[in-house]
DRENSENU-651346 format. One line per 10 residues: for each residue x, z, y of C-alpha. Coordinates in pm, 1 decimal, decimal comma. Layout:
<pts>
X:Z:Y ~ ... $
</pts>
This chain:
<pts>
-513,9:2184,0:229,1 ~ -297,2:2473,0:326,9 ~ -299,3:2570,3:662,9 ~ -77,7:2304,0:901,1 ~ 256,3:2428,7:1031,0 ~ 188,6:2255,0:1346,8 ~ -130,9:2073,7:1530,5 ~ -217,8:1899,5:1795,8 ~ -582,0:1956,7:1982,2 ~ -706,0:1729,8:2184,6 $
-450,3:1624,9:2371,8 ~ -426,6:1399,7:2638,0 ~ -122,3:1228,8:2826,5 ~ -103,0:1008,6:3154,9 ~ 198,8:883,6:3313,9 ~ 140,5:778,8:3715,7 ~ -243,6:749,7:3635,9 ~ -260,7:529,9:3326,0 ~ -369,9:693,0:3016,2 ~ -136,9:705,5:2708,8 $
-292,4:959,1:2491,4 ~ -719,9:1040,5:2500,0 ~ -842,2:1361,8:2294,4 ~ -598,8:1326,5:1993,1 ~ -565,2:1546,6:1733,2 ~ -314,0:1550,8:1457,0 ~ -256,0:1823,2:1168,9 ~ 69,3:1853,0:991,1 ~ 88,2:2042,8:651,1 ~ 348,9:2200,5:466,9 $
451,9:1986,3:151,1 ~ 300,6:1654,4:295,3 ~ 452,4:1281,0:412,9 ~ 196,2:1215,9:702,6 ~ 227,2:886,4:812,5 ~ 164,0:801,2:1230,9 ~ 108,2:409,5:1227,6 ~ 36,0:223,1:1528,6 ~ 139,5:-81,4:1721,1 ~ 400,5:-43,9:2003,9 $
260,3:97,9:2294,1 ~ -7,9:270,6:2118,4 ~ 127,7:643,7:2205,6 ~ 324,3:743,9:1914,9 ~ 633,6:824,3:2086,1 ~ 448,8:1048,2:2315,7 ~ 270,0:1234,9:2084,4 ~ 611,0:1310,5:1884,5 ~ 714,5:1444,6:2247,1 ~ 452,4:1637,7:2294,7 $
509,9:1819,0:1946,2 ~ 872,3:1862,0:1988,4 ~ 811,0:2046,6:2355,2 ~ 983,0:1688,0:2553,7 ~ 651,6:1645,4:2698,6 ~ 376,1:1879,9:2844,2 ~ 1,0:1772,9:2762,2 ~ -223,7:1729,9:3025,9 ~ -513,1:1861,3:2884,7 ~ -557,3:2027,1:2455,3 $
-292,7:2222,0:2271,9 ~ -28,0:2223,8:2013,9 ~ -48,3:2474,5:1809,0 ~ 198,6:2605,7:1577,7 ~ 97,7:2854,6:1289,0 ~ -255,9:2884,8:1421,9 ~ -91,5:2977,3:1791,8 ~ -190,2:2764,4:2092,5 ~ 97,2:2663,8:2316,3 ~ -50,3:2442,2:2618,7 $
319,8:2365,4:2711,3 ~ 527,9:2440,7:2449,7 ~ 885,3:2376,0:2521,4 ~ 1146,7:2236,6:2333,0 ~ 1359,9:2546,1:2258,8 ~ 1003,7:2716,5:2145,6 ~ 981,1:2427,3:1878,7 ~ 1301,7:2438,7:1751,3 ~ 1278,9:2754,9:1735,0 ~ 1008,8:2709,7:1538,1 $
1146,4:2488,1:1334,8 ~ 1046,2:2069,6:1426,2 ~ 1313,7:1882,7:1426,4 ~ 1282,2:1500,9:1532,8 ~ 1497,4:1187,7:1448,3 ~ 1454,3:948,5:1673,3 ~ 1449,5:562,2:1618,9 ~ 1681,8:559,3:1935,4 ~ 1999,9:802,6:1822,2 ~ 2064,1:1085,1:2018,6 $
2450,0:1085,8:1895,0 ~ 2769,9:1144,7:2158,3 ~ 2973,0:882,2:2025,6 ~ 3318,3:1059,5:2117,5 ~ 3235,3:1362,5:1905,5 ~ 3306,8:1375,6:1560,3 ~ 3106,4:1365,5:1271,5 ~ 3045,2:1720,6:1222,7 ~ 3027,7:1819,4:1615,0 ~ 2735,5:1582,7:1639,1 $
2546,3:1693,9:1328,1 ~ 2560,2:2061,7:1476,0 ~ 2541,2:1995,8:1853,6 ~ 2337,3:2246,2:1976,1 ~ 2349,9:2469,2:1713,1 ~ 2671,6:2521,4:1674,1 ~ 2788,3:2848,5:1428,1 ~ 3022,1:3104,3:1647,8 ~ 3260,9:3378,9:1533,4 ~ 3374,6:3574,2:1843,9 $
3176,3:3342,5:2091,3 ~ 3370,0:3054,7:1991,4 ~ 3266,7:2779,0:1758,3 ~ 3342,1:2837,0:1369,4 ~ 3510,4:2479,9:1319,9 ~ 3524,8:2608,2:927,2 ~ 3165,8:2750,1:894,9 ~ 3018,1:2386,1:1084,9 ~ 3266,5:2180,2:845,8 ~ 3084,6:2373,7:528,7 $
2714,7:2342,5:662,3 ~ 2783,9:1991,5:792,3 ~ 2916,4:1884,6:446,4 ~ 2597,8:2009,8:288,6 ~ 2384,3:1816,1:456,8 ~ 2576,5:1525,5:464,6 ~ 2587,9:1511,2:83,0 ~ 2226,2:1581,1:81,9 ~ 2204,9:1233,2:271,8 ~ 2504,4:1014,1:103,9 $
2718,4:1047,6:399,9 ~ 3070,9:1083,9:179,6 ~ 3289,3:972,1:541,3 ~ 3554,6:1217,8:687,7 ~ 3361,6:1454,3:908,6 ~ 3601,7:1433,2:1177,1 ~ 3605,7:1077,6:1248,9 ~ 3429,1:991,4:1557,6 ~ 3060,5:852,5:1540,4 ~ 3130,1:593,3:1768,9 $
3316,3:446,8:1462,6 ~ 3051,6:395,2:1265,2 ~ 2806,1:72,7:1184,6 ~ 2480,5:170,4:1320,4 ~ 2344,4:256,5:960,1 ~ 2551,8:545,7:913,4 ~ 2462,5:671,8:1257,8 ~ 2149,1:698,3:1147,7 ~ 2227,9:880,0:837,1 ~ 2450,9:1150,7:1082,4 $
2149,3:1138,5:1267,6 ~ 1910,5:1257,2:960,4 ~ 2176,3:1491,1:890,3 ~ 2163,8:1651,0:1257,3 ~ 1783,3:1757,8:1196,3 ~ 1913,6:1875,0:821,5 ~ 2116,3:2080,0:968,0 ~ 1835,6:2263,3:1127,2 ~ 1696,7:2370,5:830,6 ~ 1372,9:2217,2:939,2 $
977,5:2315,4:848,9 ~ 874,1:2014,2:1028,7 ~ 1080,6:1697,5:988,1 ~ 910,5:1418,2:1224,7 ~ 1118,5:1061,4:1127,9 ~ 1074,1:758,3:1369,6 ~ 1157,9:431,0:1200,6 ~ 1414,0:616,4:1010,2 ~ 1511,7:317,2:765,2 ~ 1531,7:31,5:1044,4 $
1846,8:14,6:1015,2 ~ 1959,3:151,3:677,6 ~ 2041,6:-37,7:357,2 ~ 1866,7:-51,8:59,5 ~ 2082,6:218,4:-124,6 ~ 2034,5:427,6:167,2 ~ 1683,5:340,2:171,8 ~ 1646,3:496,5:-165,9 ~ 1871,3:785,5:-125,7 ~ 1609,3:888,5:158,7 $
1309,6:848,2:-40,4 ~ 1456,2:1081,3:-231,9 ~ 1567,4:1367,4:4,5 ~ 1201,0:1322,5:158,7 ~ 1055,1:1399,9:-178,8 ~ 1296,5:1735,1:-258,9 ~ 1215,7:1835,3:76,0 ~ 819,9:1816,3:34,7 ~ 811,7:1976,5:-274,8 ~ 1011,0:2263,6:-121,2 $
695,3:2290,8:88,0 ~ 853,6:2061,3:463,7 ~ 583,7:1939,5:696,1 ~ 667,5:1554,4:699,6 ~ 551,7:1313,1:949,0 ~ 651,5:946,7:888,5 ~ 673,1:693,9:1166,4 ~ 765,4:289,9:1040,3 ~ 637,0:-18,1:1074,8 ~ 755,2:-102,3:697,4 $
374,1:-71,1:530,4 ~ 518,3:-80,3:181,4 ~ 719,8:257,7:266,4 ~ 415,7:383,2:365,8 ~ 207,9:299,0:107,6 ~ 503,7:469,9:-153,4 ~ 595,4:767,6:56,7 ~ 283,0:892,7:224,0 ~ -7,5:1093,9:137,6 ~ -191,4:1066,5:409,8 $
-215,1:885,6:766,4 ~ -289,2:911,5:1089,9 ~ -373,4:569,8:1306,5 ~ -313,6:541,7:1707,2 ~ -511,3:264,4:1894,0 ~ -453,2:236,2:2280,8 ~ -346,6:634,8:2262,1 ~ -699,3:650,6:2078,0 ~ -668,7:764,9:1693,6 ~ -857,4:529,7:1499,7 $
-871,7:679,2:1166,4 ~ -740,1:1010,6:1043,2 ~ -754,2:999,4:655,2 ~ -602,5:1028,1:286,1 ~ -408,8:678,9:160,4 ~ -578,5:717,8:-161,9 ~ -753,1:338,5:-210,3 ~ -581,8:192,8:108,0 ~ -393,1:-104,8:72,8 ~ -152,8:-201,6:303,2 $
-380,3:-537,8:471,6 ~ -587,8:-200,0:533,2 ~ -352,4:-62,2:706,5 ~ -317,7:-287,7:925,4 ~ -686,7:-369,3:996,6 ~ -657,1:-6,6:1116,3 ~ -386,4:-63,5:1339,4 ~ -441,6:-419,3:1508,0 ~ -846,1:-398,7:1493,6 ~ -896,8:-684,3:1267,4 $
-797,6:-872,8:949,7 ~ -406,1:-920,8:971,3 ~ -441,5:-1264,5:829,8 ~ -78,5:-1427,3:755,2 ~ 196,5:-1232,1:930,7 ~ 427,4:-1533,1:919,4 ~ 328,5:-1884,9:1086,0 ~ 318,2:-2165,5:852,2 ~ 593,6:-2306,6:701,9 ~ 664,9:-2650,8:689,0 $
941,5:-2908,3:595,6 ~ 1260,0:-2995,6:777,5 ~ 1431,3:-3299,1:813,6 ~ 1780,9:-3323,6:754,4 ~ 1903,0:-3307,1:1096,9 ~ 2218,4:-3343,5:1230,3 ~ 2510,0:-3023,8:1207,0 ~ 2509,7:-2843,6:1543,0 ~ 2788,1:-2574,9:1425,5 ~ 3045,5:-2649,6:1164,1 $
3322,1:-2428,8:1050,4 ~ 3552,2:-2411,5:729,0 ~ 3797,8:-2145,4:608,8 ~ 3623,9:-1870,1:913,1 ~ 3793,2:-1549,1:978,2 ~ 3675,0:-1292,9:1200,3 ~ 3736,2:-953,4:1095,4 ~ 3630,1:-854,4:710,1 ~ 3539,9:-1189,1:683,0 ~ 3738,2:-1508,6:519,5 $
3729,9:-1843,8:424,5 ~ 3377,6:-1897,4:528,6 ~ 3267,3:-2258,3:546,0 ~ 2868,9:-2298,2:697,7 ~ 2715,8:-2596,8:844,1 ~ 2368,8:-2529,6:1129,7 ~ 2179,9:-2750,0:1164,7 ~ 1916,5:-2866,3:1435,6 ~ 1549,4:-2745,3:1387,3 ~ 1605,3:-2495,9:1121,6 $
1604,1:-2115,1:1113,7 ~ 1902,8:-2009,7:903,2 ~ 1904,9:-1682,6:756,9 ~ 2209,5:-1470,3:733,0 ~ 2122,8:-1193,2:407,0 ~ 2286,4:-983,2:188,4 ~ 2301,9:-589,0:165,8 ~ 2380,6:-394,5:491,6 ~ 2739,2:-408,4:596,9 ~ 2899,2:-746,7:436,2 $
2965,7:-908,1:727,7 ~ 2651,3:-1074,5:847,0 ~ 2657,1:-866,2:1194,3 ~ 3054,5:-980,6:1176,6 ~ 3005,9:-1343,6:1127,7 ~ 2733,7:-1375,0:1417,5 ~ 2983,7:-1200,4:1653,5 ~ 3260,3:-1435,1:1575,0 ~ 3082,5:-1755,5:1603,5 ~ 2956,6:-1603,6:1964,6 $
3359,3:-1522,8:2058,1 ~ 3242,1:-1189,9:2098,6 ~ 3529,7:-1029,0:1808,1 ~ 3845,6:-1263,4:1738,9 ~ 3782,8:-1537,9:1495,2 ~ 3968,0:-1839,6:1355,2 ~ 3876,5:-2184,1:1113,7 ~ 4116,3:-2426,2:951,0 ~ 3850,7:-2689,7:1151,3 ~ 3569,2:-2563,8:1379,1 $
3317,5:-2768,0:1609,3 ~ 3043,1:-2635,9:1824,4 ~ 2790,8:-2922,6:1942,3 ~ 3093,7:-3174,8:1935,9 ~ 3338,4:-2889,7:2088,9 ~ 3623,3:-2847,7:1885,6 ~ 3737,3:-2495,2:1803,1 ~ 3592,2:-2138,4:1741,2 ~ 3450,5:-2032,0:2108,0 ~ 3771,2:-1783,0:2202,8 $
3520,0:-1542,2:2471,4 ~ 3100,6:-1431,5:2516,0 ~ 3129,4:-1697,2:2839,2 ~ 3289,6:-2009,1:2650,1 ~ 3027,4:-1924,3:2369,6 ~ 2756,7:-1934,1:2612,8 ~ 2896,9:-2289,7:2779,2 ~ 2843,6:-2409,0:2437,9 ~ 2442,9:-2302,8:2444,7 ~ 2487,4:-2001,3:2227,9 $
2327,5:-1711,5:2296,9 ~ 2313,4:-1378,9:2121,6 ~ 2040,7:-1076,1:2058,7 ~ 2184,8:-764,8:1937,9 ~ 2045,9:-572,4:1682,3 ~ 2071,6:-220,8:1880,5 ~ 1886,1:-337,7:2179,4 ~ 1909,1:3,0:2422,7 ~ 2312,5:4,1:2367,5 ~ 2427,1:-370,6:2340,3 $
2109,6:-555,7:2449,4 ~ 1977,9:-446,1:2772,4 ~ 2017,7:-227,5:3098,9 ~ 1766,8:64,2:3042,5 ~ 1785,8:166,9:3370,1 ~ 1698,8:-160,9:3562,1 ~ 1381,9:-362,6:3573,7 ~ 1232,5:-524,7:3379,1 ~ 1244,2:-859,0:3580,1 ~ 1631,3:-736,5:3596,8 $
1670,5:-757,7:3252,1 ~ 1516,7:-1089,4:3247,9 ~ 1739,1:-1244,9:3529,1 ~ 2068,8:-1091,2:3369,7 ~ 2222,6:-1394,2:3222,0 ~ 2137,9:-1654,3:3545,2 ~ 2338,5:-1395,6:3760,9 ~ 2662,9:-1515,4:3571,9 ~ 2570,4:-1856,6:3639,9 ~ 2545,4:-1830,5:4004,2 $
2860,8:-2019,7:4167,3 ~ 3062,0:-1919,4:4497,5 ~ 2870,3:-1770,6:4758,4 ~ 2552,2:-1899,6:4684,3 ~ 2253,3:-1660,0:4771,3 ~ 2015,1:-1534,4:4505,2 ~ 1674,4:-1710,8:4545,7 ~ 1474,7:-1366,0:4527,8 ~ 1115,5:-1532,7:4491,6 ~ 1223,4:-1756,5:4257,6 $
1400,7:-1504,3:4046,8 ~ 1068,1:-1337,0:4021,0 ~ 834,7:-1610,0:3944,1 ~ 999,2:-1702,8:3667,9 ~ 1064,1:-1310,8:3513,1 ~ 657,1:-1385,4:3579,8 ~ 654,0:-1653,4:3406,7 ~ 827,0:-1552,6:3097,6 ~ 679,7:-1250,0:3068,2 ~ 357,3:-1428,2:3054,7 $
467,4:-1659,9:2815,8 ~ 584,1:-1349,8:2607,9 ~ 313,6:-1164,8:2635,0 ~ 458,9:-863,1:2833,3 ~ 155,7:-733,3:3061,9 ~ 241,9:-498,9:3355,5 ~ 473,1:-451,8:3666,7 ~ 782,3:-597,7:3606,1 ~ 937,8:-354,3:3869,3 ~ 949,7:-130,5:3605,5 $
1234,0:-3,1:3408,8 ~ 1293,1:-184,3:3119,5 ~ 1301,2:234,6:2940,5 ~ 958,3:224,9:3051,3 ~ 895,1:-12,5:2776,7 ~ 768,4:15,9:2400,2 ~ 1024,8:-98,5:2162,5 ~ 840,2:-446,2:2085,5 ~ 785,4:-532,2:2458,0 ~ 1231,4:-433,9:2485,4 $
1296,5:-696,0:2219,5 ~ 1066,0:-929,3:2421,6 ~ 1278,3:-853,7:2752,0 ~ 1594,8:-895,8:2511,2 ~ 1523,1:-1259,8:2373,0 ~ 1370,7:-1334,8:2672,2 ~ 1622,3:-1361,7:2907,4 ~ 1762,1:-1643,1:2742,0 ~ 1486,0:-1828,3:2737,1 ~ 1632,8:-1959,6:3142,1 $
1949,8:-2101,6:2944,4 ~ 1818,2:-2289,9:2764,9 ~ 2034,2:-2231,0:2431,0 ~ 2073,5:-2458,2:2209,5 ~ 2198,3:-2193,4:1941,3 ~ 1994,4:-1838,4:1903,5 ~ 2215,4:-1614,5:1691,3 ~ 1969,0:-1285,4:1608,4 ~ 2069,1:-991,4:1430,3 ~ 1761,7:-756,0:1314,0 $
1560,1:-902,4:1641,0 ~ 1238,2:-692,8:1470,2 ~ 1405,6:-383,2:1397,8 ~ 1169,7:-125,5:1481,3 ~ 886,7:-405,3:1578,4 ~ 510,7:-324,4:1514,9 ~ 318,7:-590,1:1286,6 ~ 159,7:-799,1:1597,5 ~ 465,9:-803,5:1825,3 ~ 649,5:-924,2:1513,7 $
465,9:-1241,0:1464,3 ~ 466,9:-1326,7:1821,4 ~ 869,1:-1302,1:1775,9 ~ 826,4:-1510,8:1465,0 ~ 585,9:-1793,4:1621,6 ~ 837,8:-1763,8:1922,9 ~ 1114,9:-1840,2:1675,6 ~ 953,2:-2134,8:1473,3 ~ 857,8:-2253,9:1776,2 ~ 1214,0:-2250,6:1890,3 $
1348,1:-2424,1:1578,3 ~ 1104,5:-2733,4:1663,9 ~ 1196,6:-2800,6:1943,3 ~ 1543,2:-2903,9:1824,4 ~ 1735,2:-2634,8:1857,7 ~ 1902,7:-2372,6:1578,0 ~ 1839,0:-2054,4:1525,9 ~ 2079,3:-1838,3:1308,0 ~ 1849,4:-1488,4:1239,7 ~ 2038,1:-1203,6:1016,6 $
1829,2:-922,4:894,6 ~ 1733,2:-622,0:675,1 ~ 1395,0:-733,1:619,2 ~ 1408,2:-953,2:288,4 ~ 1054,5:-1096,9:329,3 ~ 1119,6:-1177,8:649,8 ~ 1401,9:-1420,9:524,9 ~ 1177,8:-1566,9:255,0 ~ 895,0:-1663,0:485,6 ~ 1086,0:-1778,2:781,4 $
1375,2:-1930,6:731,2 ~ 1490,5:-2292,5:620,1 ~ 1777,3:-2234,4:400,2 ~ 1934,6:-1860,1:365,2 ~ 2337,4:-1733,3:329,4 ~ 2355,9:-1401,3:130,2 ~ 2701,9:-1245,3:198,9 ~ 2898,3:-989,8:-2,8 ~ 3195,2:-853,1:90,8 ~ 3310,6:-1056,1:352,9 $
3218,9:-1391,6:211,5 ~ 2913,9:-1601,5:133,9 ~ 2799,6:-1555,9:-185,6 ~ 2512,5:-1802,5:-210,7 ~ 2365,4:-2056,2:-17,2 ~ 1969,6:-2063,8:-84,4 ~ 1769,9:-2377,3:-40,0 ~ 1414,9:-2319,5:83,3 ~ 1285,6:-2385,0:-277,9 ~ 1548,0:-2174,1:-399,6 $
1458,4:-1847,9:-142,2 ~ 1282,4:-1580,7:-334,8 ~ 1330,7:-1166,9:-244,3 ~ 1497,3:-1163,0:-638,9 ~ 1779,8:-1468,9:-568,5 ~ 1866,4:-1288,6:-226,5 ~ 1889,0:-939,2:-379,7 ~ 2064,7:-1105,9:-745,6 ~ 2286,3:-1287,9:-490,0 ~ 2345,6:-981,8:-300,0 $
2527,2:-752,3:-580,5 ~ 2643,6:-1027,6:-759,7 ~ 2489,8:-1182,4:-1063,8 ~ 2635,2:-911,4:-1332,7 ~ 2565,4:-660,7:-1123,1 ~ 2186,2:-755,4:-1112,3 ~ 2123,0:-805,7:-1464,4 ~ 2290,3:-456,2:-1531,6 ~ 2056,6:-302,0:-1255,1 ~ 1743,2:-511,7:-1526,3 $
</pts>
């Protein structure tokens, strides 16, 4: 193996006296996809801080080119060429596309910025990642997948050695998906230290040459993927056989319709006519951008909608506001938790409580005990472990999405409407949001879950709407749901058999 661009030596992180990395060691070579798997939790985002300079360890080295640094700084790495895309985008949404992609490393001609030069560069590398949008149109305009993309192109833009990618297709459609794979694979042949963070096994398993496996900030196995499957994998990760990731499946009965609507508009979207019914988990599919996140924010009166006839649990009429929407027992989990989801700065029992503190009525007092035995209580019931005192930041991503479907569990909805709710999600916490789900569904209630994950819609859900282009292309039964019909349904029958 050639000699690793950069390497971590035994190091070891606390944070206020609770261990988060013990004696780890990771080696990153030039013209290799090394893959960091681990649950949530178990230290991967502070190891990638500690070899990008955020973080100092407390005891080891990172070394770069055979040179110790025991607190190597952040300039010192980029300068040495890591660059980092994090899961959670570091973009200013007010800037345009080509200010964000060289923030901080800006081109100058006569101490000012050289808008040409950055326009040139920042057109490269956007065309090295399928970004074809003006470059001047602000960020904040864009669906979350292409922020990602202007994200990937921001480390491009670096000209990295060392290219570390944290969940970098969570949120990314399948063509994007692809157009990644291949940029990772020019850029390893051209000799670019890779290290691969996702919770997507099958990824894995087709990018990566080798992997590196975090237990409780402990690495448990530091090896080639030659002869590993993925149920490996995962033994390696959670400690024992994965066993079946989704819980058992079993029939509906025709209930009655909760939600009815014909002829729905709300934004891209028309004509849309879609029964839900109690006890079932309907899935919303389709490729990224058709509508789905569209037609979950319109039944919730969070964008403008309309229907030729509309009722919600006997309600007549689209909900017209979040707060009417929420009368009617729906209640919505975002799909970019840290921005639309939660309050990253307040507790976690906070978080939790958010939605009661609208309920409260006149002058009545908040019931302070109360509020925290039951943030207690759901936590428990969630599985979240620790001080709920904390700040919600504080948490892994799995234990957020907890926090964020959580504190509706007080309302009592009678409608869940979830868009991507295990985006970034490790194996284990995934199931648990799965079970939590099922469990949901059974006990009368609906739950309406859009998302990227095409197994996930096979395996969970009751009866599954792919949309394309604004509409609803098909409408699977459960004996009808199969990864091919959603995808066929997806680009359209022709289209399908001329992709064959």
């Amino acid at each position: 193996m050639p000699a690793p661009i950069i390497e971590a030596r035994g190091v070891s992180k606390s944070f206020f006296g609770n261990p988060v990395l013990r004696d780890v060691s990771i080696a990153l070579a030039p013209g290799r996809i090394h893959a960091l798997l681990g649950e949530n939790g178990a230290g991967k985002s502070t190891l990638i801080n500690l070899l990008s300079g955020a973080l100092v360890p407390d005891s080891g080295t990172i070394e770069i080119d055979g040179k110790p640094h025991a607190s190597l700084t952040p300039a010192e790495a980029r300068r040495a060429g890591v660059a980092v895309v994090q899961q959670e985008l570091s973009l200013t949404s007010q800037l345009s596309i080509a200010e964000n992609i060289g923030l901080g490393a800006y081109p100058r001609r006569l101490g000012l910025i050289d808008y040409g030069t950055l326009a040139e560069r920042a057109r490269a590398v956007c065309d090295m990642v399928g970004l074809d949008e003006d470059l001047a149109r602000p960020v904040g305009d864009l669906p979350l997948g292409r922020r990602q993309m202007v994200e990937i192109a921001k480390a491009l833009f670096r000209n990295p050695r060392v290219l570390i990618l944290d969940e970098p297709t969570s949120s990314l459609s399948a063509h994007e998906v692809e157009t990644l794979t291949a940029l990772l694979d020019k850029l390893r042949e051209a000799g670019t230290a890779i290290l691969y963070i996702s919770h997507r096994l099958n990824e894995v398993m087709r990018l990566c040459e080798y992997v590196t496996v975090l237990k409780d900030g402990v690495v448990t196995a530091d090896q080639s993927l030659a002869g590993t499957d993925a149920d490996g994998l995962v033994r390696l990760m959670v400690g024992r056989d994965p066993g079946d990731l989704f819980p058992p499946w079993t029939p509906t009965p025709e209930t009655e319709t909760i939600v009815s609507v014909a002829g729905f508009s709300s934004g891209p979207l028309s004509d849309i006519d879609l029964e839900i019914r109690r006890g079932e988990v309907l899935g919303i599919g389709g490729l990224v951008g058709q509508g789905q996140e569209d037609l979950l924010l319109g039944l919730y009166g969070a964008l403008p909608a309309s229907a030729r006839s509309a009722s919600f649990g006997g309600v007549s009429g689209v909900p017209s506001s979040v707060p009417k929407a929420n009368a009617l027992g729906l209640a919505y989990v975002p799909a970019d938790r840290k921005r639309e989801g939660l309050h990253l700065i307040h507790t976690i029992a906070w978080n939790m409580m958010l939605p009661q503190f609208g309920r409260a009525r006149g002058l009545s007092l908040r019931n302070r005990s109360q509020e925290r035995a039951l943030a207690r209580d759901l936590a428990d019931h969630l599985g979240i472990k620790g001080d709920l005192t904390r700040q919600v930041q504080a948490l892994s991503g799995g234990n957020q999405q907890k926090v964020a479907l959580a504190k509706w569990m007080p309302s009592d909805p009678s409608i869940l409407l979830l868009n991507d709710p295990t985006r970034g999600v490790d194996v284990e916490t995934k199931r648990e949001i799965y079970i939590l789900l099922r469990r949901f569904a059974s006990e009368g209630k609906a739950v309406v879950l859009s998302s990227s994950d095409t197994p996930e819609l096979v395996h969970l859900c009751d009866r599954v709407a792919v949309m394309r282009e604004g509409r609803i292309a098909a409408m699977l039964a459960r004996d009808e749901i199969s990864e091919e019909a959603i995808v066929a349904s997806a680009m359209g029958a022709e289209a399908a058999r001329a992709a064959a």
